[in-house]
N, C-alpha and C positions, 0 to 999 in steps of 0.2 A: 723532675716533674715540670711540665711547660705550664706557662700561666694560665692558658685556654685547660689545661687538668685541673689546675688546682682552682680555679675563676667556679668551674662546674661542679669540682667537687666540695667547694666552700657551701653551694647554694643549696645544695642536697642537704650537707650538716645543717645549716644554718635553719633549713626546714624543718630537720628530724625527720627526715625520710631516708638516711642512711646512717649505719653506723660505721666509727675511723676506721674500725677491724676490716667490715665489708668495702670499703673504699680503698684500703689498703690490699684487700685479696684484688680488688678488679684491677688495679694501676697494675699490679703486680702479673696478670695475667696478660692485661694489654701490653705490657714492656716484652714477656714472653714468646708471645704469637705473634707479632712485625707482621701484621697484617692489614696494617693500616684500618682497622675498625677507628672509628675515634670513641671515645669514651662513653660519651652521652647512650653514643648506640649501644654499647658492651653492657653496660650498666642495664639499660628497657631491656635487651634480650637475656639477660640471666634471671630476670622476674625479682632480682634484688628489691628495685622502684617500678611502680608502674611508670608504664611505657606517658601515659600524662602526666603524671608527674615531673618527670624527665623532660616534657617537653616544656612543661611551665618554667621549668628550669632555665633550658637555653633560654626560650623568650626574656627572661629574666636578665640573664649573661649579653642576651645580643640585644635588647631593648626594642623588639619587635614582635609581634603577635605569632605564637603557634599556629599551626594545622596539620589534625591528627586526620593522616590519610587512610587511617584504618574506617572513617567514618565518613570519608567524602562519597556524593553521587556526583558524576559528571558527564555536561555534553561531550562526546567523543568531537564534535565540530571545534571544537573548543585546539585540540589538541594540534589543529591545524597550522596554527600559528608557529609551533616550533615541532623544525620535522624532530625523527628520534634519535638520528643518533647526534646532534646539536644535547639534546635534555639528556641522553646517558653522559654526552663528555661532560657537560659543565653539572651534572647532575640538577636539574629544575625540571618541575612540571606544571603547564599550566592547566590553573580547577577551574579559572572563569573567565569570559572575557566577555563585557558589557561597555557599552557603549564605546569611549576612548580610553577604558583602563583597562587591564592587562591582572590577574590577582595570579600571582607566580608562585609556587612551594619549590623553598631551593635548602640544600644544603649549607652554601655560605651566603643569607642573605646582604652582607655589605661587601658583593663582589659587582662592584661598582661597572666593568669593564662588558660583562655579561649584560646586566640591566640596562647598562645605554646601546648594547647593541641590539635589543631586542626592543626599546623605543625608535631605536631608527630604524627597523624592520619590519616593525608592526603600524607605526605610528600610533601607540599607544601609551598610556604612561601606566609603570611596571608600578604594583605594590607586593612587595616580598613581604614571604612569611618563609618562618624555621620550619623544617619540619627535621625531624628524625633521621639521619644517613640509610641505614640500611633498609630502614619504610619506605625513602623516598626512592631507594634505587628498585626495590621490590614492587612499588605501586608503575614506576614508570614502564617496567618488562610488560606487567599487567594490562595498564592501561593503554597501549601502542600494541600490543596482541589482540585486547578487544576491539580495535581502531581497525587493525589490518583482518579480522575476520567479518568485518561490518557490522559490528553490535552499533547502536545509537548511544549506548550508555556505558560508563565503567560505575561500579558500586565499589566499596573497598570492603573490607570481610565483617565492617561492624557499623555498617551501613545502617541510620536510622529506620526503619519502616516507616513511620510519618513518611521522610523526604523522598525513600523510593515510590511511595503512594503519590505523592504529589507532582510525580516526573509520571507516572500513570506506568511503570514498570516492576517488573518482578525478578527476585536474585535466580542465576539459575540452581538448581538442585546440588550440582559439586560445590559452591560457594566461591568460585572461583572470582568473581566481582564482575564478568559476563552477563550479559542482559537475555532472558528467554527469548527464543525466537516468537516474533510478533509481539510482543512487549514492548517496543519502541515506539518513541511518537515520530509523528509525521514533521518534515524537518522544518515544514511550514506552521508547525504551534510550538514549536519545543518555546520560544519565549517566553511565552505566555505562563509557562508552567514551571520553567526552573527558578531555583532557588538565587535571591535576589545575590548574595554572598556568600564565599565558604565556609563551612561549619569551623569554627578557629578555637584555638586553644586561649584564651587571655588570663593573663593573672589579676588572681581578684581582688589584689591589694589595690593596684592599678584603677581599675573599674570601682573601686569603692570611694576611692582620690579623686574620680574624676565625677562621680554619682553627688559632690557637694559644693559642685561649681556646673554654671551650663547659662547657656547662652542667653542674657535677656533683649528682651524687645525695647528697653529704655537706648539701645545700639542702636536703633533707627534716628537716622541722621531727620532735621529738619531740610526740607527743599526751598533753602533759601541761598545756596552755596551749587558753584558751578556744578552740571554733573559727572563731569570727568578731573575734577581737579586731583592734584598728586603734590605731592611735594616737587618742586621746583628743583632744578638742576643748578649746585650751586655755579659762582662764577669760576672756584676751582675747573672743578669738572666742564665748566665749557669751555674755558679757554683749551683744555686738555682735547679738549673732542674738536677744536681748530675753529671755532665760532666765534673767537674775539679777534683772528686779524681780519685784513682789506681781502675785501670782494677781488675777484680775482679780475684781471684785466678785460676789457671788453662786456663782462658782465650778461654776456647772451647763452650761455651755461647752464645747465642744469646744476639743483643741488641734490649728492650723491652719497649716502651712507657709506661708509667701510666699515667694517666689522670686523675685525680680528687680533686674536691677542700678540698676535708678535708685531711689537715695533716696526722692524724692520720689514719687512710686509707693506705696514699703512703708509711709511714714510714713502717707497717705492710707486704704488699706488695711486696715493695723494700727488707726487710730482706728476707722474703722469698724464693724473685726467685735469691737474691743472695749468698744464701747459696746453690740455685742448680747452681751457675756458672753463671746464667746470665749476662749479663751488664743491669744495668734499668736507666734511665732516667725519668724525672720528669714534669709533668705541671700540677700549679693550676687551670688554668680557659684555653679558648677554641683557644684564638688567640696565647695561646705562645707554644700550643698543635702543631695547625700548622704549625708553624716557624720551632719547631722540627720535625715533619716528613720532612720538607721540608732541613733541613739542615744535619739531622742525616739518613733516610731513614730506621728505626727502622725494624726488624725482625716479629715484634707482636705490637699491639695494644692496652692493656686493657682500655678501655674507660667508663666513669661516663655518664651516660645520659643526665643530669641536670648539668650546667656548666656555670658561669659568662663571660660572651659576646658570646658567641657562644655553644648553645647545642651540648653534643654529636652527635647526630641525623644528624645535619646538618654540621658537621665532616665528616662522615663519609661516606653521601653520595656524598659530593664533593672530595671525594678520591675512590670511589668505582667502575666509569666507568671510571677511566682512565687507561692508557697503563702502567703511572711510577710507578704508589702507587695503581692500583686496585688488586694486589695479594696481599700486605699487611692483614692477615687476621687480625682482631677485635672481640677481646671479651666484649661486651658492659656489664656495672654493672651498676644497679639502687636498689633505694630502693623505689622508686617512681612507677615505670610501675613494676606490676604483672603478673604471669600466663603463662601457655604455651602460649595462643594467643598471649600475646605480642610478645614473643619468634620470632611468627612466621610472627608475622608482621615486626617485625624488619628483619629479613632475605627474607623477597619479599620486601618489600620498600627500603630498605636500602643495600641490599646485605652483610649485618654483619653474620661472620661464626657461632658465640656461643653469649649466652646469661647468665648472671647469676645474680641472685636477692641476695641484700642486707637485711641481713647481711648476707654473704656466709660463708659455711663452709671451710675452708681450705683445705681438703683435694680436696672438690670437683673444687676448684679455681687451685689448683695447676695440676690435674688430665685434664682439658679443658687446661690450658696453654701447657702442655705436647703434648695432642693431635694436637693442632693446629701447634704446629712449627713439629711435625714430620709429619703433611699434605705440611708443605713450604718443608721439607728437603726432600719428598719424589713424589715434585712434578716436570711439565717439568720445565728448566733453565727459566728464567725469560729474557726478554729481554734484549740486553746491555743496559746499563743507556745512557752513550754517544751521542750511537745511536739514543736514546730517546731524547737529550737534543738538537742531532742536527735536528731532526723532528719536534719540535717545533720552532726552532729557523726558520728552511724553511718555517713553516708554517705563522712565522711572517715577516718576509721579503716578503715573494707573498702575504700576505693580504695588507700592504700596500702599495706593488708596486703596486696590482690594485685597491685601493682603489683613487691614485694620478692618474692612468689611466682612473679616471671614473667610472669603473667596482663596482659598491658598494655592488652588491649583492654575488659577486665573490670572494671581500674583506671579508663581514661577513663568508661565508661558509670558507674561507680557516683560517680565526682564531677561529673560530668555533670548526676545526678539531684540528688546535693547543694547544685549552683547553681540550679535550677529551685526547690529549697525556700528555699534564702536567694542573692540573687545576691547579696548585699551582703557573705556571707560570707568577706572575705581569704585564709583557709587553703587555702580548697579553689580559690577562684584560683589563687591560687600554684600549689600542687602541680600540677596539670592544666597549669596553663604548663609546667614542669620539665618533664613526662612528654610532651607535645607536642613540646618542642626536643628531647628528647634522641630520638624516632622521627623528627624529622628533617620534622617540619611545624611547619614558620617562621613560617607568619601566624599559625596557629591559638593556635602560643604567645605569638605578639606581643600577639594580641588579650586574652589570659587575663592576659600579664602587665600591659600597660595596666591593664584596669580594677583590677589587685591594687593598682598604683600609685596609682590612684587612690583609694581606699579609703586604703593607707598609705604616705602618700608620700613617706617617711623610711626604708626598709626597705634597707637596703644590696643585699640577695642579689635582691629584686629590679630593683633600678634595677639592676643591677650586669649582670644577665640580659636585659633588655630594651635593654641595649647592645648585648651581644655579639648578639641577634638580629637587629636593627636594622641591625646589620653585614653578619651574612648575605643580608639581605634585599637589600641594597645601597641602603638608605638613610641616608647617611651621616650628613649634617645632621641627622638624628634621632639616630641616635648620638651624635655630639659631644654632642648636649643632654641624654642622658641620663649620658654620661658627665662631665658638668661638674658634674650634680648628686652624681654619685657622691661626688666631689672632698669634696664640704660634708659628707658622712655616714660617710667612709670610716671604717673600725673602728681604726686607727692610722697611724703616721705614713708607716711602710713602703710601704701600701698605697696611701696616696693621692700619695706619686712617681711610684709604677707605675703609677697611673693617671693622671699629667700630664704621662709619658713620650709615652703612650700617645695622649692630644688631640693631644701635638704632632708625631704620626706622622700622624693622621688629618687636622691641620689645616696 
């Protein structure tokens, strides 16, 4: 019996939703038929356990939120994102896709390999959910059949009436999850009408742990502290990133990030552009990447794609639409993503000026660095920094004046605008995280408090935050991690009992 049988079928007993005898006929049947079912599924189709139960299950096993696709409605536009036969091989289907997230139902959601290639495809960021194997291979036939005969909607067989009322559609008469003809919306309202998230399976253990913790407004920092401060880059870490030796000779140089986690790479690199005068600067992996834009405000970019905590990719597009760092050009390098296409996907999703593939030629690495700073030296002045730093500083002071005014909507739009001038900005992450969870939108605050973490990743009130959502969200296993860090930064000694009380409820 493999762990991943015995992990699923501990949780079933452990419920009382199955007996040994019946766990023992199913193993016994799966070892049988080599038919590669996996268990969970064998188990929902022999009506032993209902098919939710079974899924509360895995969510339980895999520490991430169910989704029962017997119950999902969805935009067929939706589906566009990953052609089909991409979702048969890796088995995933995507139910939503809003704004810059991705809401994926896959088979193995900690197939880590799959999700980043589908952020660097979509430019969006993926949230997986469990579903079911053979529901999920069954809804994908289904749902890329209604795709391919032009339905507007896929419904799955136990499709709420509420939610197909609310997409203003009707099931067709065979139940097939097919949408009646003229029963769709016109593709210019479907927004308006879909359902803001997918209907999810969570475990209500989960959701009861997380229903006696939630986010207060004593989290609102005073505005008497910078508004982008972070935690400072120690002097370890600088001299590591090449900022404690001598200016490089002549001193008429640009200073130029490198980005990438191989040594042997930066060292190459670095000689390079500092034998043509430059100053270079160093980061291995994505978070100390940037610390440094944010504290050095570098000339040039060259950045790795593939990068420990944080891709290139998603780098670059949280520096790309803003006012302080979106003139920064970037030369992105992989050895990973090939081809002009890539090229050119990375410059419309990502807004990145040049591209170049590993293992590069020198000449031609040095010939694109050339280019690009005599685009910065020969383009208009850049706006004052200052000026920048005090437009987001206004931008956080009128968010939370009207946020304490009531005005919550007034609040989100004007920190909204304050990330678009610095997105590197901490405070105004924060805050817009807080004001998100407490209206009661989970990702949005998940997303805001992430990057605040990432920015300063010692912050108690927000690790502390980004648990308890993580909770709601019904990703457990995220929680635990965020709550372990808690553990390391707690404010005293009270605190971090209750919060190891707390892991060992969750774990």
């Amino acid at each position: 019996m493999t762990e991943e049988k015995k992990q699923i079928g501990r949780i079933l007993l452990k419920r009382k939703l199955i007996s040994q005898d019946e766990l023992d006929k199913q193993l016994q049947n799966q070892k049988a038929a080599h038919d590669g079912v996996p268990l969970a599924s064998r188990i929902a189709a022999s009506g032993a356990v209902s098919e939710t139960d079974v899924l509360r299950a895995l969510s339980e096993q895999l520490g991430v939120p169910g989704i029962d696709l017997n119950q999902i409605a969805i935009a067929i536009e939706h589906l566009d994102l990953v052609p089909r036969e991409v979702a048969e091989a890796s088995r995933i289907l995507p139910v939503l896709a809003r704004d810059d997230r991705l809401f994926l139902a896959m088979a193995n959601p900690h197939d880590k390999r799959v999700i980043d290639e589908l952020e660097f495809v979509t430019g969006r960021r993926v949230y997986p959910y469990v579903a079911i194997t053979t529901t999920l291979e069954r809804t994908i036939a289904a749902a890329y059949a209604a795709k391919d005969a032009g339905h507007a909607h896929y419904a799955g067989p136990a499709a709420p009436a509420a939610a197909l009322e609310r997409l203003g559609v009707e099931r067709s008469a065979s139940g097939d999850g097919h949408m009646q003809a003229g029963g769709g919306i016109p593709r210019g309202e479907r927004d308006s009408v879909a359902p803001g998230a997918p209907s999810v399976v969570v475990d209500e253990q989960i959701e009861e742990a997380a229903a006696k913790d939630d986010i207060s407004t004593s989290d609102l920092e005073p505005l008497d502290e910078d508004v982008s401060k972070v935690e400072m880059l120690s002097a370890e870490m600088r001299n590591a990133a090449g900022m404690g030796g001598p200016a490089p000779v002549g001193g008429s140089g640009k200073k130029i990030l490198v980005v990438d986690d191989e040594e042997d790479i930066r060292k190459l690199v670095r000689r390079l552009l500092v034998d043509k005068g430059h100053q270079v600067i160093e980061a291995d992996r994505g978070l100390v990447a940037l610390r440094l834009v944010k504290e050095e405000t570098p000339d040039l970019i060259l950045l790795d794609a593939m990068l420990p905590e944080l891709h290139g990719f998603d780098i670059a597009k949280r520096l790309k639409d803003s006012d302080k760092y979106g003139k920064i050009p970037i030369l992105m390098m992989s050895a990973v993503y090939r081809g002009w296409r890539i090229a050119e996907d990375l410059k419309a999703n990502y807004g990145i000026e040049d591209y170049i593939e590993k293992p590069f030629r020198i000449a031609e690495m040095l010939a694109k660095v050339t280019r690009l700073l005599e685009r910065v030296d020969g383009g208009p002045p850049s706006t004052d920094p200052e000026q920048i730093n005090r437009n987001a500083a206004k931008y956080l002071e009128d968010g939370i004046a009207a946020y304490k005014a009531g005005e919550i909507e007034l609040a989100i739009s004007m920190l909204r605008k304050g990330i678009t001038v610095d997105p590197l900005a901490y405070r105004l992450r924060y805050h817009l995280a807080l004001i998100y969870g407490k209206q009661g939108q989970i990702y949005d605050g998940i997303t805001e408090l992430e990057r605040a973490v990432d920015l300063n990743p010692k912050h108690f009130p927000a690790l502390k935050n980004l648990a308890v959502l993580y909770e709601k969200a019904g990703f457990r296993h995220k929680a635990v991690e965020m709550w372990e860090r808690c553990v390391h930064v707690a404010p005293d000694p009270e605190t971090r009992e209750s919060i190891k009380a707390h892991l060992l409820k969750l774990l």
